[in-house]
C-alpha positions as CSV (number, residue, x, y, z in Angstrom):
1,X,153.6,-69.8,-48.4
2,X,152.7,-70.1,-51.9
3,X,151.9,-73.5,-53.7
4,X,154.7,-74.7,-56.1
5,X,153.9,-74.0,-59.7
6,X,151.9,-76.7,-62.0
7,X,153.9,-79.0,-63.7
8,X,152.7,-81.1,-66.9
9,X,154.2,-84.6,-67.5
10,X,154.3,-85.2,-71.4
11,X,154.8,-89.0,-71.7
12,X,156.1,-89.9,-75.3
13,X,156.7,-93.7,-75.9
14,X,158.8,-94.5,-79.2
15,X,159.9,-98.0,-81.0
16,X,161.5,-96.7,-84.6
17,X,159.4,-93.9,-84.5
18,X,162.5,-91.7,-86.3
19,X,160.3,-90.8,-89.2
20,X,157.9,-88.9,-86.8
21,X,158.9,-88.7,-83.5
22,X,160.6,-84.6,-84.5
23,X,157.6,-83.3,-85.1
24,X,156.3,-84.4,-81.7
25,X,159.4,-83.1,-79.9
26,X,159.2,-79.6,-81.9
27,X,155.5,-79.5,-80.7
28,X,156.6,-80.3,-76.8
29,X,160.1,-78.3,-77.3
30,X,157.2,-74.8,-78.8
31,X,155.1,-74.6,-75.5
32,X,155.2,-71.8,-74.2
33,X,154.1,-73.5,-70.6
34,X,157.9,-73.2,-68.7
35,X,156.7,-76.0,-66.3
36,X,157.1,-78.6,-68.4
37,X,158.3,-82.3,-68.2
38,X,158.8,-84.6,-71.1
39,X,159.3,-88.2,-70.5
40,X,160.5,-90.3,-73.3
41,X,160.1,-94.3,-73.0
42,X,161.8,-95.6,-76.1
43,X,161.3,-99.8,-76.9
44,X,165.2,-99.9,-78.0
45,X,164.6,-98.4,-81.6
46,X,167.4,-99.2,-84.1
47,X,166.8,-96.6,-86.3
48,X,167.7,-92.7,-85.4
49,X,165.2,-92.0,-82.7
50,X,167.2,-91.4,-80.5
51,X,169.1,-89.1,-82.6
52,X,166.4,-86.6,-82.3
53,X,165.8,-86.8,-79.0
54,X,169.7,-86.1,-78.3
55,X,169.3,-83.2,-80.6
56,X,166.2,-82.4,-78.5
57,X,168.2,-82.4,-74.9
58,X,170.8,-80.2,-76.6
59,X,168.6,-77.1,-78.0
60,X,166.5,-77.5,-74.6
61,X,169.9,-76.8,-72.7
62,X,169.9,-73.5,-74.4
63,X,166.5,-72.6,-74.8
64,X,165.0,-69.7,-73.2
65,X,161.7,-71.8,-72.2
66,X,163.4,-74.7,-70.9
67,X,162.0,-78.1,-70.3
68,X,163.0,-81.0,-68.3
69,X,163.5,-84.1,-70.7
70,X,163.8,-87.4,-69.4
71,X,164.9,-90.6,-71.7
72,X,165.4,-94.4,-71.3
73,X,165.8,-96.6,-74.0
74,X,165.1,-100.7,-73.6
75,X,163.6,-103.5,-74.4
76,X,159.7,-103.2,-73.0
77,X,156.9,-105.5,-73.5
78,X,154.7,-104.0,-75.4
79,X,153.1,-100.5,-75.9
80,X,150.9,-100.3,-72.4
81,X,154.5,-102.0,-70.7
82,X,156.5,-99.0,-71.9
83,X,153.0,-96.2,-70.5
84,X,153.2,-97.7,-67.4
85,X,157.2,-97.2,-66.9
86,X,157.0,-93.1,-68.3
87,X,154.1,-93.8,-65.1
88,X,156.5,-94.7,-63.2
89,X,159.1,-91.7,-64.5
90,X,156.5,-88.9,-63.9
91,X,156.8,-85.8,-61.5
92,X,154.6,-83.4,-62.9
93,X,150.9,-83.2,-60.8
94,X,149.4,-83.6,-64.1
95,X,150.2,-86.5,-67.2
96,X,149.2,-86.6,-70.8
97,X,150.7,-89.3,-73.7
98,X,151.6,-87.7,-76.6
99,X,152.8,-90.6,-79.3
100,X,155.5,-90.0,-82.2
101,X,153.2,-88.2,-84.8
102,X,151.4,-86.8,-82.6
103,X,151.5,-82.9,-81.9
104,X,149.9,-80.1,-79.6
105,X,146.8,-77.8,-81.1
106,X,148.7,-74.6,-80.4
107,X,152.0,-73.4,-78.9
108,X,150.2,-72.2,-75.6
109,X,148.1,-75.7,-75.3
110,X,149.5,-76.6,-71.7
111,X,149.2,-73.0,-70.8
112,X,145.3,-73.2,-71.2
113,X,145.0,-76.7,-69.6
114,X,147.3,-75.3,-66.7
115,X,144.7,-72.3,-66.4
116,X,142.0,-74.9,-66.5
117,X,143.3,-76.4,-63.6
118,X,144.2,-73.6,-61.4
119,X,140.7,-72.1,-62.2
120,X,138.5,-75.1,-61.1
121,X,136.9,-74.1,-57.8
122,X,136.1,-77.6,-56.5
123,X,139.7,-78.4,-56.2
124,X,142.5,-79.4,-58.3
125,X,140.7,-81.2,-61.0
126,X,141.5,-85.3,-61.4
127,X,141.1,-84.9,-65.4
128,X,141.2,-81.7,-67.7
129,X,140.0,-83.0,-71.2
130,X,139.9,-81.1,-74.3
131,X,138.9,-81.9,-78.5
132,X,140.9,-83.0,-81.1
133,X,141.6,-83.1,-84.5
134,X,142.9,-85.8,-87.0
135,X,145.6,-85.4,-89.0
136,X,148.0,-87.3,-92.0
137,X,151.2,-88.5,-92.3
138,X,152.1,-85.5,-93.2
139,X,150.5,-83.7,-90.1
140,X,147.7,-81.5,-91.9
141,X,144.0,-81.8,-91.0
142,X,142.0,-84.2,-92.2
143,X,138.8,-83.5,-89.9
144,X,137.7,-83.4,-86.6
145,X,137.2,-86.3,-84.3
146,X,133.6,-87.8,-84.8
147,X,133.4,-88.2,-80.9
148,X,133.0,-84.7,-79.5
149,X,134.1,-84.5,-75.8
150,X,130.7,-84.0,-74.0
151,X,130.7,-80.4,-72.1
152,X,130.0,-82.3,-68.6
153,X,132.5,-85.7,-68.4
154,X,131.5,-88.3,-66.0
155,X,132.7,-92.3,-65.9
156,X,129.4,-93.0,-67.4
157,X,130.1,-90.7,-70.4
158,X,132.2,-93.4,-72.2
159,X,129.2,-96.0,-72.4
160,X,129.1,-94.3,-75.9
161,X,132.3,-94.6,-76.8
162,X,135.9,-93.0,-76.0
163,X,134.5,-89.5,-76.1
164,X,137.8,-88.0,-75.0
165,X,140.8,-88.9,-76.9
166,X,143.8,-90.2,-74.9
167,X,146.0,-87.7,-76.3
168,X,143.6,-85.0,-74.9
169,X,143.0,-86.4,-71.9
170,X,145.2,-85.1,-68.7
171,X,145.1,-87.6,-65.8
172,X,146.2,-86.2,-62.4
173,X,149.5,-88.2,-61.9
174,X,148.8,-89.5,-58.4
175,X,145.5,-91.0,-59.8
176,X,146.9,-92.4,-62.4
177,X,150.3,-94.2,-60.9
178,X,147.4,-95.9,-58.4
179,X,145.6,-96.7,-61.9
180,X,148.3,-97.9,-64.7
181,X,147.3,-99.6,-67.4
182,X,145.9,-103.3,-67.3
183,X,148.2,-104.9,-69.8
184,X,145.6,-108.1,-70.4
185,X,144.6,-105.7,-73.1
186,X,146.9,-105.1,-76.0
187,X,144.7,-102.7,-78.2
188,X,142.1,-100.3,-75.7
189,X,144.1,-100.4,-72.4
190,X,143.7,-96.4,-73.0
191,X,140.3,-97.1,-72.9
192,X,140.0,-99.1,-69.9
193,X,142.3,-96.4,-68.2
194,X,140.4,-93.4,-69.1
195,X,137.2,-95.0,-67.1
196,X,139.5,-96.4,-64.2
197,X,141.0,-92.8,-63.7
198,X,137.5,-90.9,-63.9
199,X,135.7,-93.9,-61.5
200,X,138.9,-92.9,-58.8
201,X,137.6,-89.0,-59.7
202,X,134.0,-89.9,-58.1
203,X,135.3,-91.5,-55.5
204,X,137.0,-89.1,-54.0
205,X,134.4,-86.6,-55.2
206,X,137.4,-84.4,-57.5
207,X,135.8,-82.7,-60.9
208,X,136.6,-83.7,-64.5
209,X,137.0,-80.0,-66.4
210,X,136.7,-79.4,-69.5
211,X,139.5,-77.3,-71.1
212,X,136.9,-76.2,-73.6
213,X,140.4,-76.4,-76.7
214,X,141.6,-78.0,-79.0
215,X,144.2,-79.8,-77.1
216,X,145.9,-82.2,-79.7
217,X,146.7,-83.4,-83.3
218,X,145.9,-86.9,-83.3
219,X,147.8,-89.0,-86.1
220,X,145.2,-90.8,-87.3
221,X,146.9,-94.7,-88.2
222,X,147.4,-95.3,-84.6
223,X,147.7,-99.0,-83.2
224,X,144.2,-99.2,-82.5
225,X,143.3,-98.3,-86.3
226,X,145.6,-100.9,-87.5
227,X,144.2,-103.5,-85.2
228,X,140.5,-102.8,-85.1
229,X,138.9,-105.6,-85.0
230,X,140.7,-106.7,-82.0
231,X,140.8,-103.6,-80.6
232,X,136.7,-103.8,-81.0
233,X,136.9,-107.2,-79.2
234,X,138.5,-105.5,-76.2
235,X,136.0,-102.1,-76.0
236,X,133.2,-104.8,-75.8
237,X,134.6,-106.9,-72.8
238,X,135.7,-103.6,-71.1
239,X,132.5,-101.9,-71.5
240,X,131.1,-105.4,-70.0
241,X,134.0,-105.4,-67.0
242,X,132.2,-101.5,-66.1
243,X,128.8,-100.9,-67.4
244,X,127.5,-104.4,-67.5
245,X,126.4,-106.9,-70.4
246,X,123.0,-105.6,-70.7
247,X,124.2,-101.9,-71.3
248,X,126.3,-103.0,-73.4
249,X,124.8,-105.4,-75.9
250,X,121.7,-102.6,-75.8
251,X,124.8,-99.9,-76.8
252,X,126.4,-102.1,-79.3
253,X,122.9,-102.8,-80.9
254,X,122.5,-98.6,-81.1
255,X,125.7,-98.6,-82.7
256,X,124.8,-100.9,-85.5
257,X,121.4,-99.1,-85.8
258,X,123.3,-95.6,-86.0
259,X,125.3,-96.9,-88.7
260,X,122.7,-98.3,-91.2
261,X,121.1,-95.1,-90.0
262,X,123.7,-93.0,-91.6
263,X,124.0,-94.9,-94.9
């Protein structure tokens, strides 16, 4: 009997997002992956984001690749509150967050990270990881992201810094409903669940592979850019809570001396 066919979770959580949130549907609604599930956590918006996403349900009803599309709309507690429900919400074996602005490299993206998957000989990979670029309001390129996934991706990897971008970064969804995100932090909780999900990996000996695409366009004003000091605040005591004060106050220090470095 043959396995059941692969099926991507794209999580998409939305608080007045009606000014971008289209262009992250018409990236989802484009793939040309048929096994496709889009969860859509929305914080309540009073503005017309939920508009689109009605219009969204519609053309999917008649669409010759169709999707499954799952919404709620409420009141949540915060960004990492409303993760942790789509969490809750997914079915596919694999999950990625895709945030309103945000968009897919390429119309066949979850067709190559399927592939990735289904090609991994050690077993169904925990992660599959890819590159990704930054983009404006306006969704053109503005450059590649100055963290390069590394071509072998271990726990220890992110010692240097979030080398995968959440947005390119698909967590097997039983792993990561036994991992959701620690809401004590409001900025990096993506960061702390990246490490969480690829520490579960080691343990139970599963690869990380490496998609080796561009996987996403990453809007580049996200919360943690608005908040960065904060956020900064948080990647240190995280870092702390895996690899240790020592490691980390000797990374931090690199940091600084990469910087003057580069001026």
């Amino acid at each position: 009997m043959s396995e059941p066919p692969l099926k991507i979770t794209v999580a998409t959580v939305t608080y007045n997002a009606g000014a971008l949130v289209e262009r992250t549907i018409r990236s989802v609604e484009a793939q040309d992956y048929p096994y496709v599930e889009h969860v859509i956590v929305d914080g309540n918006s009073r503005d017309n984001t939920l508009e689109h996403v009605h219009h969204y349900q519609e053309r999917n009803s008649i669409a010759t690749v169709r999707h499954e599309i799952a919404c709620i709309s409420e009141p949540d507690e915060g960004l990492y509150d409303a993760m942790n429900k789509a969490l809750d919400m997914a079915t596919g074996d694999y999950i990625v967050f895709l945030n309103a602005g945000d968009t897919f490299h390429q119309n066949s993206t979850l067709t190559a990270v399927a592939q990735a998957a289904l090609a991994e000989k050690g077993g169904r990979p925990a992660v599959i990881y890819g590159d990704t670029h930054l983009v404006d309001d306006e969704g053109a390129f503005i450059r590649r992201r100055r963290l390069t996934p590394p071509r072998k991706l271990t726990w220890r990897s992110f010692k240097a810094g979030m080398l995968v971008c959440h947005q390119a970064f698909f967590a097997r969804t039983d792993l990561a409903k036994t991992n959701p995100y620690d809401r004590n932090f409001r900025f990096s909780a993506d960061f702390d669940w990246c490490i969480r999900i690829m520490k579960a990996a080691r343990k139970q000996k599963l690869p990380l592979t490496n998609a080796e695409i561009v996987v996403a366009n990453y809007l580049s004003e996200g919360l943690t850019t608005q908040n960065h000091k904060a956020s900064l605040k948080e990647r240190f005591r995280i870092m702390v809570r895996h690899y240790g004060l020592l490691l980390t106050l000797w990374q931090h220090g690199w940091f600084v001396l990469r910087s003057v470095l580069k001026k």
